[in-house]
Residue, then its C-alpha position, 0 to 999 in steps of 0.5 A: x110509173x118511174x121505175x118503168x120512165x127510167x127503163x124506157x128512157x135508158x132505151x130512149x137514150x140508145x135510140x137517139x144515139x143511134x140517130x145522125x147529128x142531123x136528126x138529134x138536133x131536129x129533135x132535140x130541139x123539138x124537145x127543148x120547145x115544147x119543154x120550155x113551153x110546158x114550164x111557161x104554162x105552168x108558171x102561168x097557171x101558178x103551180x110548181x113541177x110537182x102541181x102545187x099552187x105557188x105561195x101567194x104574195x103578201x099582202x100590200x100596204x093600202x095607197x097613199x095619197x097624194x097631193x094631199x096628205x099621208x100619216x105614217x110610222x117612221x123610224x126615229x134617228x138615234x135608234x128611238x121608237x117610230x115618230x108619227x109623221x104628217x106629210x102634206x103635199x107630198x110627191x112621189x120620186x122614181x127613187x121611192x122617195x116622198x117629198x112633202x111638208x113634214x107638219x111636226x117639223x115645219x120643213x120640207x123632208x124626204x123620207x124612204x117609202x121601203x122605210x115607213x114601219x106602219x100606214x096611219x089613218x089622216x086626222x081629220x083636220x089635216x085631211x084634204x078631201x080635194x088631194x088625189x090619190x097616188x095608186x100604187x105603181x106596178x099594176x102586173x103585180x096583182x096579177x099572176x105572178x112571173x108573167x113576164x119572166x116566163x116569157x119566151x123574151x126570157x125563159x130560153x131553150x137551145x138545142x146542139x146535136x148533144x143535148x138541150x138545156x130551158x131556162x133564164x140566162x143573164x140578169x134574169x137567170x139571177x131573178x129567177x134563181x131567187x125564187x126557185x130556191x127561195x133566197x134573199x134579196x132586196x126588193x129595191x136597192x134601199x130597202x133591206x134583204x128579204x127572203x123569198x118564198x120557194x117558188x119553183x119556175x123551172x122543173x119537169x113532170x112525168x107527163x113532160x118525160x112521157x112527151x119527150x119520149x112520144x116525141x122521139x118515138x113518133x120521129x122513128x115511126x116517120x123516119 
């Protein structure tokens, strides 16, 4: 079957040529709509050009409690083995950081969220059955992944009477990138690089080619 969309796109190729820089934009820029379309409902069904279910997210660390208490691993200084730590009355900052009174050393201290090696169950008699509880923030993410990226905000098309091009631009171009290939990258800006899993945002299939070429057959036809 792509022995025979190769030929018929090499016809399709002189057939557009042969149309005004009008009319090759006008189609064009039908092409690159629909495109960016199909790739945006595709994202939102999680699968990749090639019809593979993307690679899910890791599991997330249970929430923490807040105004109340929380037990965790912690890196030591100096390079030591993790120290357990018991933080009362903590509070949660938009740079992911916790605040609280550390039990073991009698003070206030601050620690990194992205830092904490390993959540611990409260001893009991620290437990305050009174605290709240702190929900994990970024509710979209335990939804389908890349919904707001797939967007029309940014997933883009644009067409000229030459060609069109579909896909992210700007700082979101650099976001979707690490996932098409699967790069590194850090989650937050304290936390350490990570790699990605390749997840691929942007493609074509040969049903999105065989529209392309229904899309300029049926612009002949009416012309």
């Amino acid at each position: 079957m792509s022995d025979d969309l190769a030929e018929l796109e090499q016809l399709a190729g002189a057939l557009l040529r042969s149309l005004g820089a009008s009319q090759r934009r006008t189609l064009l820029r039908r092409m690159a709509r629909d495109l960016a379309q199909a790739n945006r409902a595709r994202v939102a069904a999680q699968r990749d050009p090639a019809g593979a279910a993307f690679e899910p997210r890791k599991a997330k660390a249970p929430p923490v409690t807040g105004r109340g208490a929380t037990c965790f691993l912690y890196p030591a200084g100096g390079g030591g083995a993790p120290r357990r730590v018991i933080m009362k009355s903590f509070t949660w900052g938009s740079d992911r950081m916790m605040t609280g009174f550390d039990i073991e050393a009698g003070a206030i201290r601050s620690f990194e969220f992205d830092k904490v090696v390993k959540w611990l169950p409260v001893p009991e008699e620290h437990r305050n059955r009174t605290g709240g509880t702190l929900r994990r923030r970024g509710g979209l993410r335990r939804k389908a992944m890349f919904r707001r990226l797939a967007s029309g905000k940014y997933l883009r098309s644009q067409a000229d009477d030459r060609g069109f091009w579909v896909g992210f631009s700007g700082k979101a171009s650099a976001i979707a990138s690490i996932h098409q290939y699967g790069l590194r990258d850090k989650p937050s800006p304290r936390a350490q690089a990570m790699g990605y899993p390749k997840r691929e945002l942007l493609g074509e299939r040969a049903a999105d080619r065989e529209h392309m070429l229904d899309l300029l057959y049926d612009h002949l036809a009416a012309a």
